[in-house]
Structure formats: C-alpha cells, structure tokens
N, C-alpha and C positions, 0 to 999 in steps of 0.2 A: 504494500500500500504506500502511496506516496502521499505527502503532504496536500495537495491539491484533493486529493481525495479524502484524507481526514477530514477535511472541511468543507471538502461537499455532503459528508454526512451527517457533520456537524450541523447544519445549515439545517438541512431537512429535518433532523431530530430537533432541535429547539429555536428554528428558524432564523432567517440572516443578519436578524436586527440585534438577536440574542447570543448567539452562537461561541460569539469570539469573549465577548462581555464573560459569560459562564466560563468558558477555560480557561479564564485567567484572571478569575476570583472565585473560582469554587476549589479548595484545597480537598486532596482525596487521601486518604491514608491507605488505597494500595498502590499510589504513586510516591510513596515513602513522605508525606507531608506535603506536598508540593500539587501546584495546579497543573490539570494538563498542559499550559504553555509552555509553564515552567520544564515538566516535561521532556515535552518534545525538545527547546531552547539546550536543556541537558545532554540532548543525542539520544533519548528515547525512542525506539522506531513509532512511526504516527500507527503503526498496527498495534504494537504492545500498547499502544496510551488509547487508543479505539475500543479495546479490549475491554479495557478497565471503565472508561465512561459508557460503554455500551449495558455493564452489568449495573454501574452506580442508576443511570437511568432505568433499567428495567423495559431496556426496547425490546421488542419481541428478537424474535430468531432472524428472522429474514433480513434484521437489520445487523446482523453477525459480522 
C-alpha cells in the first residue's frame, strides 16, 4: 500500500474534511502512543498504520 492510498481510504472512512485532522490528533496505543501521522512520518509502512486505524474504527472487512 502506498501513501496515496492510505489516504484515499482515509478519506472515505471518515471523509476529506476529517481524514487528515483524525491522524494526526487521534493518539492510538497500538501505534506505541503516537498518531497515525506521526506514524507513518516515523517510516511506519501506510499498511501497518491502515491496519491498526482500520480495527480502532471498526470498519467492516471489505474495508481491510
């Protein structure tokens, strides 16, 4: 998964206005304390960090 695509999923799960706002003020603790931006900014691959914001949302499967 590339970064362009992390964020086209983003977008669609919590929409374009919201998207970026949430990954980089919602702190997760199984991204070790850190936002997804923060994250990703660390060299997190945008899969591993999709991963974890896909279970904290509780999107369905499809959205895997």
């Amino acid at each position: 998964m590339r970064h362009t695509e992390f964020w086209s999923r983003m977008e669609s799960a919590l929409g374009a206005a919201y998207a970026r706002h949430w990954a980089s003020h919602t702190v997760l603790g199984e991204l070790g304390g850190r936002t997804p931006q923060e994250a990703l900014d660390a060299g997190d691959t945008p899969k591993s960090v999709w991963a974890v914001v896909w279970r904290v949302l509780e999107l369905p499967p499809v959205d895997r």
